[in-house]
C-alpha positions as CSV (number, residue, x, y, z in Angstrom):
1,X,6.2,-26.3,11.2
2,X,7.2,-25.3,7.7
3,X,3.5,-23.6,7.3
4,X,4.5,-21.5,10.8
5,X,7.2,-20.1,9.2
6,X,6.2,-19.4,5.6
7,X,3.6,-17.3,7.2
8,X,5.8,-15.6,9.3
9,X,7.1,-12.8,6.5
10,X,3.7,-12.2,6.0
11,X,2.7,-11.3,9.4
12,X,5.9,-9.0,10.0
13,X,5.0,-7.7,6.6
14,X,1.7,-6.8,7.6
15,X,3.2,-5.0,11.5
16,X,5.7,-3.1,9.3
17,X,2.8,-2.1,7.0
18,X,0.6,-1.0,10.2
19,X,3.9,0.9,11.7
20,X,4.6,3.2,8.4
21,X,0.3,4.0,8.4
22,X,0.3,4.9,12.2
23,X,3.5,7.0,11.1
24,X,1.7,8.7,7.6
25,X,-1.1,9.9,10.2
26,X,1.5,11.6,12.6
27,X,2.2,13.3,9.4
28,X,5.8,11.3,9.2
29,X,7.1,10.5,6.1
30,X,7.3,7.0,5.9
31,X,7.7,4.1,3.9
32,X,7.6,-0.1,3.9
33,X,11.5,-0.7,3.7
34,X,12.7,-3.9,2.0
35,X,16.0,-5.0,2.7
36,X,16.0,-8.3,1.5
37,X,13.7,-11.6,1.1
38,X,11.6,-11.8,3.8
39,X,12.8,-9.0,5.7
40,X,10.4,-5.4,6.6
41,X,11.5,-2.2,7.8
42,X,10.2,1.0,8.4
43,X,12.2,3.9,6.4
44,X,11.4,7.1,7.5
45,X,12.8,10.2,5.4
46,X,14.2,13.2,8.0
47,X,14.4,16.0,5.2
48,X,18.1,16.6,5.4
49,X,19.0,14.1,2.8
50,X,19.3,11.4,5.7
51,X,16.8,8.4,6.2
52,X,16.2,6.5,9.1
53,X,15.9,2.4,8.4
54,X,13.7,0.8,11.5
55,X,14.4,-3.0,12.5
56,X,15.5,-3.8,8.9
57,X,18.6,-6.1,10.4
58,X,15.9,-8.2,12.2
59,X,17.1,-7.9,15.9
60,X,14.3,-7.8,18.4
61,X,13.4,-4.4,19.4
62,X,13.4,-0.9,18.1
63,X,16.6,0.4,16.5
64,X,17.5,1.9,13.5
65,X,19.9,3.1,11.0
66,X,20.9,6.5,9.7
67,X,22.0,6.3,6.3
68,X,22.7,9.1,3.7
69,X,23.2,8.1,0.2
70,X,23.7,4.0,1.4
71,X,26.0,5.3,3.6
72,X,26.0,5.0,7.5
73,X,26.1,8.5,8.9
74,X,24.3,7.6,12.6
75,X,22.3,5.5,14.7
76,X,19.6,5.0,17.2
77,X,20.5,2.6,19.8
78,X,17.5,-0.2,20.9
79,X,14.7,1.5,22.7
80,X,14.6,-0.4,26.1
81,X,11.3,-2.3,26.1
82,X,10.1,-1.9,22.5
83,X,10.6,-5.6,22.0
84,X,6.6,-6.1,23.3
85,X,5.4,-2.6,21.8
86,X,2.3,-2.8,19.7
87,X,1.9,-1.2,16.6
88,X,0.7,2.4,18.2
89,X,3.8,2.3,20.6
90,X,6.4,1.8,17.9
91,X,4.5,4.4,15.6
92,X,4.6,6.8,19.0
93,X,8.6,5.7,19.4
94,X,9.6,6.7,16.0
95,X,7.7,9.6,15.8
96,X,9.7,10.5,18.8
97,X,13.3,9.7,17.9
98,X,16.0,12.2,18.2
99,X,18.3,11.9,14.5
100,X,20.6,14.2,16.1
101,X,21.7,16.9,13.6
102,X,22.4,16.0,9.3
């Protein structure tokens, strides 16, 4: 058991990884997010001084924080499904994602 989940960083290291690749070929501009020990993100920069932080407060599913200078300025709320999305379907979903106006 305690193999199982020493691993288990390692393989959501590697899916966060994948995501922020699929996203660099979209022609996003993303980046491995780190929020703490053990935990993986996506952080994708909007270009308004805003950056979007994917899945970095380890809830199932796609959701993420808009933050400007550390500080919350908006959200995205969980896209239904996204819990069983591979790695091409969350790249597609985040490519997609309306951040509403800066």
């Amino acid at each position: 058991m305690i193999e199982c989940e020493a691993r288990l960083p390692d393989v959501q290291e590697q899916e966060a990884v994948q995501v922020v690749s699929a996203l660099q070929t979209r022609g996003v501009r993303a980046a491995l997010a780190r929020p703490g020990l053990y935990r993986f993100g996506v952080r994708v920069i909007i270009g308004d001084g805003r950056e979007a932080l994917w899945d970095v407060d380890g809830a199932a599913g796609l959701e993420a924080q808009v933050m400007r200078n550390g500080v919350l300025v908006g959200f995205v709320p969980k896209i239904p499904g996204s819990s069983t999305f591979d790695v091409e379907q969350q790249a597609d979903a985040i490519a997609a994602a309306d951040y509403g106006t800066g």
